[in-house]
C-alpha positions in Angstrom: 164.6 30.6 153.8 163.9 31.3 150.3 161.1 31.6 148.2 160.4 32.9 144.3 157.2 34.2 143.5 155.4 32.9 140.5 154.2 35.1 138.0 150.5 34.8 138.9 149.4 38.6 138.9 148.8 38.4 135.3 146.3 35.8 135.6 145.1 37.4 138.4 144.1 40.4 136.8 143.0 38.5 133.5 140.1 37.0 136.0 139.2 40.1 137.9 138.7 41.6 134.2 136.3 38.8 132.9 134.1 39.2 136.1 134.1 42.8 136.3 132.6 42.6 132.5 130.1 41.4 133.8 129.3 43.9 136.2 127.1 47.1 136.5 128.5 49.6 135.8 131.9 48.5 134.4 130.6 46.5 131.4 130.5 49.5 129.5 134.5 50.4 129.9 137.3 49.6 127.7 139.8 47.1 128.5 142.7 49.7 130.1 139.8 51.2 132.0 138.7 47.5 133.4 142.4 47.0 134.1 142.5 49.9 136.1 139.4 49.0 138.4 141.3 45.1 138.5 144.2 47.4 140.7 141.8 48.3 143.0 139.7 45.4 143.7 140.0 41.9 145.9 137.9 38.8 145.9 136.9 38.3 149.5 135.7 34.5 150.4 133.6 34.3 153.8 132.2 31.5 155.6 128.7 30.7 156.3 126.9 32.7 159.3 129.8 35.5 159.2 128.3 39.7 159.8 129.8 41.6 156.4 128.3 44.6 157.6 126.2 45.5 160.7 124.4 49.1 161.6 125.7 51.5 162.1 129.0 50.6 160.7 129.9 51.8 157.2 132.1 49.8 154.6 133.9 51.8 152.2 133.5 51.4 148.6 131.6 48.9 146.7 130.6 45.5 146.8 129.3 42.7 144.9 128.2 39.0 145.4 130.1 36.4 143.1 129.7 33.4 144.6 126.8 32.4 146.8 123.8 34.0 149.0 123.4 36.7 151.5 121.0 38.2 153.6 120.6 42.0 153.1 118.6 44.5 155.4 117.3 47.9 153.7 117.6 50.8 155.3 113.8 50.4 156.0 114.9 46.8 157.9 113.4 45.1 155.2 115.3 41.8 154.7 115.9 40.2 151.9 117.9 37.4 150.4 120.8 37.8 147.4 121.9 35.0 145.4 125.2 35.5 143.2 122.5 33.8 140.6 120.0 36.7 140.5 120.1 39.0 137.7 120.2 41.9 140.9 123.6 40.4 141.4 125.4 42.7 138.3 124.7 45.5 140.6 126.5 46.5 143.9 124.4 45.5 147.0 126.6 48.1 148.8 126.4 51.0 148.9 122.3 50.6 149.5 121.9 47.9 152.7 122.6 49.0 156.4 123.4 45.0 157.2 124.8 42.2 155.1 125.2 38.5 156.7 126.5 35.3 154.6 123.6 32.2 154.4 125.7 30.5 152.7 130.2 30.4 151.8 130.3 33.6 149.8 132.6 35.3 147.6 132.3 39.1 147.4 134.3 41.5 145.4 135.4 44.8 147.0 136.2 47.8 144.8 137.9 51.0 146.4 136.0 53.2 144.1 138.1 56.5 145.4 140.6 55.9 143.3 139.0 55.2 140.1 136.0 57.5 140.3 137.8 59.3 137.4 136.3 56.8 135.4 132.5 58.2 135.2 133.5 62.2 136.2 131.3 61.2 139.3 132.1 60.3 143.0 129.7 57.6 143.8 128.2 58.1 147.6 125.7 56.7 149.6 123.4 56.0 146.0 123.9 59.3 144.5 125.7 60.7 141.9 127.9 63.9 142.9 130.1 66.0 140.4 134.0 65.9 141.0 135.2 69.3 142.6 137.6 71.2 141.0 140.5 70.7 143.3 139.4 66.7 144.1 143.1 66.1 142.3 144.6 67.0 145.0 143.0 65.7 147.6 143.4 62.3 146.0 147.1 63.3 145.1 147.8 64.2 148.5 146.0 60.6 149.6 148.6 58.4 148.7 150.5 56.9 151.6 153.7 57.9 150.2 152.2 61.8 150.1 151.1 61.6 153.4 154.6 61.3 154.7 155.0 64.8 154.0 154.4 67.5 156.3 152.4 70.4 154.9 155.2 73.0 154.7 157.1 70.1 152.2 154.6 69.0 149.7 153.6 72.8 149.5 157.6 73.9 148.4 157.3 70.6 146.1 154.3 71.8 144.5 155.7 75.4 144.5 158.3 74.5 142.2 156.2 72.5 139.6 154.8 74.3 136.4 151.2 74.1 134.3 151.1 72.4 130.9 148.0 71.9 129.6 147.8 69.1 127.1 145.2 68.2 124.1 143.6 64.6 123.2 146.3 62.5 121.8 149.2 64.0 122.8 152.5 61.6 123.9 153.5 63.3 128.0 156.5 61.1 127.7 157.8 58.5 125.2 159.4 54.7 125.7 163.3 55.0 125.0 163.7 58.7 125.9 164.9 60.7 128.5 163.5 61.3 132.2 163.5 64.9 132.6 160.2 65.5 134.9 157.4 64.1 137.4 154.0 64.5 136.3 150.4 65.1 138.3 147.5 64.9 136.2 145.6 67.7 137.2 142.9 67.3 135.0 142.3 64.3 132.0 142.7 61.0 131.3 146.2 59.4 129.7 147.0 55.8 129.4 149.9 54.4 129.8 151.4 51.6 126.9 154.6 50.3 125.9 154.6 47.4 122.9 151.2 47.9 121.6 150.2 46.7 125.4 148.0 48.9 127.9 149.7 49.0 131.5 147.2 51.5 133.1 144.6 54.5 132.6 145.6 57.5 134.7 142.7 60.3 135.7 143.6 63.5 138.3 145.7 63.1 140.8 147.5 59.9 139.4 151.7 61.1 139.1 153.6 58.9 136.6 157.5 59.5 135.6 159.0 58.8 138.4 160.9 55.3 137.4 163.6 57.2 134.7 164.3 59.7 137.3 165.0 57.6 140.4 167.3 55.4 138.0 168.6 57.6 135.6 167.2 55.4 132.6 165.3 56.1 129.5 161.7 55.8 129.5 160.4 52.6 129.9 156.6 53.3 129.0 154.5 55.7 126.7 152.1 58.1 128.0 149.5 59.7 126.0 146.5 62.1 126.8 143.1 60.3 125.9 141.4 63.7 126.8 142.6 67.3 127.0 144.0 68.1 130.2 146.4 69.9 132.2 149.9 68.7 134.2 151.8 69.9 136.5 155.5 69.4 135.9 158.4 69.2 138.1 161.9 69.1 137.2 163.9 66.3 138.1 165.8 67.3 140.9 163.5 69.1 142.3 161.3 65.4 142.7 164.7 63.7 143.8 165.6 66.2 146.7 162.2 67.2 148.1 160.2 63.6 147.4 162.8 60.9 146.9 165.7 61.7 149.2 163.0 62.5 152.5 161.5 59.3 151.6 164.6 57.4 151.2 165.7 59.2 154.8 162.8 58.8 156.8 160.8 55.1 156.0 162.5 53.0 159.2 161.5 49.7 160.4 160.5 50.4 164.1 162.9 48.8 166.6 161.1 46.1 167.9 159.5 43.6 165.7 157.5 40.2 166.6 159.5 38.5 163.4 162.2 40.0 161.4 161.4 41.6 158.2 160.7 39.9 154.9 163.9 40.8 152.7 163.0 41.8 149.0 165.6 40.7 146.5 165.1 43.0 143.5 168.6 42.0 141.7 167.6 39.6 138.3 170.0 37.3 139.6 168.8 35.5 143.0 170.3 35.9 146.2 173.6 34.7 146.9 173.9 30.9 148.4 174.4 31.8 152.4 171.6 34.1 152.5 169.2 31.7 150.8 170.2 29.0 153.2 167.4 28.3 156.0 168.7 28.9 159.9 166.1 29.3 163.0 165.0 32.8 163.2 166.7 33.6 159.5 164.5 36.1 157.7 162.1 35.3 154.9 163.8 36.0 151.5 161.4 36.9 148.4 163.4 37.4 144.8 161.5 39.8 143.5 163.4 41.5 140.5 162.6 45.3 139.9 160.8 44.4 136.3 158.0 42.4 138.3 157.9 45.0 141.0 155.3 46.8 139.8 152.9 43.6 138.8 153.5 41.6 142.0 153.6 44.4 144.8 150.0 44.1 145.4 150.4 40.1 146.5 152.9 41.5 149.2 151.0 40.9 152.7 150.4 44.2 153.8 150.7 43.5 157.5 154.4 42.6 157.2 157.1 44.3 157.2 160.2 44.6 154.2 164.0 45.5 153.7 165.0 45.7 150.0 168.2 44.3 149.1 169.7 43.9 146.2 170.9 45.1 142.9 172.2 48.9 142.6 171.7 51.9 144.8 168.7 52.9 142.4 167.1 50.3 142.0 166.8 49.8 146.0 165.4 53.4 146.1 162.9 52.6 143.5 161.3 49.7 144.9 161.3 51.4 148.3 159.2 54.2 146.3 156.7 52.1 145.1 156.7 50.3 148.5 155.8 53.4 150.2 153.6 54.2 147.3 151.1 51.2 148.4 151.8 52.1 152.1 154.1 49.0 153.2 156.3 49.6 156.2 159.9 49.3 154.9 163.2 50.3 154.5 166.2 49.4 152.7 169.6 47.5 153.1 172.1 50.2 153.2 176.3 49.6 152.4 178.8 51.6 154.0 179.0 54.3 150.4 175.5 54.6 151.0 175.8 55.6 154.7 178.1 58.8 153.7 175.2 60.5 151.6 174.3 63.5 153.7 170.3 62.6 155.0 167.8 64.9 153.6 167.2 68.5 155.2 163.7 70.2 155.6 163.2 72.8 152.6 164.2 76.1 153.3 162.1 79.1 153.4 164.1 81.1 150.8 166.5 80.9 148.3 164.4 78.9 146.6 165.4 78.2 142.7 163.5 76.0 139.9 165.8 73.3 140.7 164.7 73.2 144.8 166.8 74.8 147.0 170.1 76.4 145.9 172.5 75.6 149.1 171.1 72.1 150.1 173.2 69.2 151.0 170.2 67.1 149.9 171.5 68.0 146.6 174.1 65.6 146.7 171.8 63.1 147.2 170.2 63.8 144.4 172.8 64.1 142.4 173.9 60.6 143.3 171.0 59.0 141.8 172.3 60.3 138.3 175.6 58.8 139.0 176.5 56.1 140.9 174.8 53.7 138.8 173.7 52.8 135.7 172.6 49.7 135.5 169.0 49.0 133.3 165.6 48.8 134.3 162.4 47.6 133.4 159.6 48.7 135.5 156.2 47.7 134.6 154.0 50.5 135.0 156.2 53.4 135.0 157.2 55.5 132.8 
């Protein structure tokens, strides 16, 4: 079975920006901010009569009422009733009730305001405002499913490696068209990411970017500048392939028993060739899904399914299986019998440690395959 998906993120996120304009408190952002906040939100539609939240559960993040009307208890079990046509309806009515239920067909928005609480300088909680810690960067660096792969002893020797720039207002991290050379954490500071006079994404701490010219050995396919003073942490290329890229490459499996088989992810331009597209009993789901979309359409993936990239070059396989783990999908990638040969990565070793990771690794022929077995372009959306 075959299937191509249509290019409707765009729109998507065109519609989540007009309604979060008119929205407390994002009105007041620019238009990269608002198009961060689209990338964490989803319009939720609910039937009539249907519990949204009940005490003493908790939701997590915010919410706000689009389409409809609700029934809201207080934390002093005073009800009262929410229409998406009252003015109170700019403002999230959670945080603030201890019970939500649906009078009518609803449609809420959901925002996962961890992420983007970069946005204000404040982590918004229970109705108060709380100042950012110092070292919140890292907890929300640390966060991301593909981070949490690592065990402790790992992500502290990849850190351990990495050096401290700070940066001033304006100045370009990494340009469109030039070399890969580095990873990036922002440890402190906003940058936005751009390429053609078009924004792509605003970045605050913890966000990592530069990963996409590494993985496939390709210039620069974005521009990132500092909107604030800040500081980086910068790790060298093969220190990112062998400790990040190669464990993640050697350790996301498919578990052995699955209820359907995987969805296969095409992310060659051209589609799949004629035998696999053709639909047999039991033949898996095939999505063409070309790396230059990855980016824009990963989100519309169903996260409870399971995916095997296939497809184009060697690098471009390992890319879209970063970003998959990046979002937290349970994947893995089609493997041919070259690929098989390269030695699997190796826990970091306690000493003989250089700049570059560590000095007798076999990993390191991993990641020195990256740089060239292949060469073939391209153009990721989002990443530098």
């Amino acid at each position: 079975m075959s299937l191509t998906l249509r290019c409707s993120a765009q729109h998507t996120a065109r519609m989540l920006v007009r309604t979060l304009q008119r929205l407390d408190p994002f009105r007041q952002l620019r238009l990269p901010e608002l198009q961060t906040v689209a990338r964490h939100a989803q319009v939720l539609n609910l039937p009539a009569g249907r519990w949204l939240l009940r005490s003493p559960r908790k939701l997590s993040g915010a919410y706000y009422l689009l389409r409809g009307r609700l029934d809201l208890w207080q934390p002093q079990q005073v009800q009262k009733q929410l229409s998406a046509q009252d003015p109170a309806a700019a403002a999230a009515f959670y945080p603030g009730c201890i019970a939500a239920q649906t009078c009518s067909t609803v449609q809420v928005l959901h925002i996962n305001t961890a992420p983007i609480a970069f946005l204000w300088e404040v982590v918004y909680t229970a109705g108060l405002l709380t100042s950012v810690p110092d070292d919140a960067w890292l907890d929300r660096f640390l966060s991301s499913p593909m981070l949490q792969q690592l065990d402790p002893k790992r992500w502290q020797q990849l850190l351990r490696g990495a050096t401290h720039e700070l940066v001033h207002a304006g100045e370009v991290v990494v340009r469109l068209g030039e070399p890969g050379q580095a990873f990036y954490v922002l440890k402190r500071g906003r940058a936005l990411v751009e390429r053609a006079g078009q924004s792509l994404a605003l970045l605050g701490p913890g966000d990592f970017f530069g990963e996409d010219a590494l993985v496939t050995n390709e210039p620069r396919n974005a521009t990132v500048t500092m909107q604030t003073a800040g500081e980086l942490l910068v790790l060298p290329k093969q220190r990112f392939l062998r400790f990040l890229v190669a464990y993640i490459l050697g350790h996301q499996r498919l578990p052995p028993r699955m209820a359907q088989p995987p969805v296969l992810l095409w992310v060659a331009q051209q589609p799949p060739p004629e035998p696999l597209r053709e639909s047999t009993p039991g033949s898996p789901l095939i999505v063409h899904l070309p790396l230059q979309w990855f980016r824009e359409q990963l989100l519309e993936l169903d996260p409870k399914r399971f995916y095997r990239v296939a497809g184009g070059s060697f690098s471009e396989r390992a890319l879209a299986l970063l970003l998959l783990a990046q979002q937290g999908f349970q994947a893995d990638y089609a493997r041919s019998p070259e690929e098989d040969s390269y030695p699997r990565p190796s826990e970091p070793e306690d000493t003989k440690l250089s700049r570059h990771g560590p000095i007798a690794s076999p990993v390191a022929q991993l990641g020195d395959a990256f740089g060239t077995h292949d060469r073939h372009r391209v153009g990721s959306m989002d990443g530098r």
